[in-house]
C-alpha positions as CSV (number, residue, x, y, z in Angstrom):
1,X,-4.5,3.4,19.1
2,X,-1.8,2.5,16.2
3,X,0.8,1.5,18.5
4,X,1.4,-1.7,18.2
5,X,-0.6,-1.4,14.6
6,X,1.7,0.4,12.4
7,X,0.3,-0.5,9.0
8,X,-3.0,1.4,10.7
9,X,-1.4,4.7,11.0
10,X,-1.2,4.3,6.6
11,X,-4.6,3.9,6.1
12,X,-5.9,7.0,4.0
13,X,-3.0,8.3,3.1
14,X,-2.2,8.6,-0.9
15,X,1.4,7.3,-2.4
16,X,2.9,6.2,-5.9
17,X,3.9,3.3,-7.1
18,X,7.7,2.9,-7.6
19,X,6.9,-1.2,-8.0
20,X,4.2,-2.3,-10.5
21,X,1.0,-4.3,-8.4
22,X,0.9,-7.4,-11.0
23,X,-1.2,-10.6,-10.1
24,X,-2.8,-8.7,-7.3
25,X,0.5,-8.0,-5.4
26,X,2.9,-5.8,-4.7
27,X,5.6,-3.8,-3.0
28,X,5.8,-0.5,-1.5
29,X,8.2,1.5,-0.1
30,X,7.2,3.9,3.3
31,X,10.0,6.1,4.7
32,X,12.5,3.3,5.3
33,X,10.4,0.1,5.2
34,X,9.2,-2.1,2.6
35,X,5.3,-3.0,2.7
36,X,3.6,-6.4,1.2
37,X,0.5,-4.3,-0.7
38,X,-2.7,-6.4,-1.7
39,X,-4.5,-4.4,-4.8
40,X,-5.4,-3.9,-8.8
41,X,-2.7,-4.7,-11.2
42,X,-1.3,-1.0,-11.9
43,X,2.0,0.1,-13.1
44,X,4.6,2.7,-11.8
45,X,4.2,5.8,-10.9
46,X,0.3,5.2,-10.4
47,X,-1.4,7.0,-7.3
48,X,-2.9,4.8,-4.7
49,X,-4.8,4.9,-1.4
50,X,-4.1,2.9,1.6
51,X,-7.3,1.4,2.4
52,X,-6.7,-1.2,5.3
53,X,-4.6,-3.7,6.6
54,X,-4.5,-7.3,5.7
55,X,-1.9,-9.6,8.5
56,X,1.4,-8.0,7.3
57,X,0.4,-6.2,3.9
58,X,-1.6,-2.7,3.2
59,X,-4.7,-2.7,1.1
60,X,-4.9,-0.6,-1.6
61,X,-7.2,0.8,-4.3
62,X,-6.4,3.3,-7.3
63,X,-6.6,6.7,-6.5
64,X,-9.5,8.2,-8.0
């Protein structure tokens, strides 16, 4: 079902931050490709989720 979907296969699954999100934006960095993320301003090293997909970018929210 995530086959031609591969920001889907991310949803759910936890990472850190090795970019700050400022402005609502961001960068992150799966296995060997860069991802647009869409979130709250938080600085490095903070744990997020993966919460959806938005076009070309991942959703995220804090890690609680």
């Amino acid at each position: 079902p995530t086959l031609n979907k591969r920001g889907s296969q991310y949803i759910d699954r936890i990472f850190t931050l090795n970019e700050p999100i400022t402005d609502g934006v961001g960068r992150l960095r799966v296995d060997d490709t860069g991802w647009r993320i869409i979130g709250p301003d938080l600085p490095v090293g903070e744990k997020i989720r993966v919460t959806g997909v938005d076009g070309t970018a991942l959703v995220v929210e804090k890690k609680e």
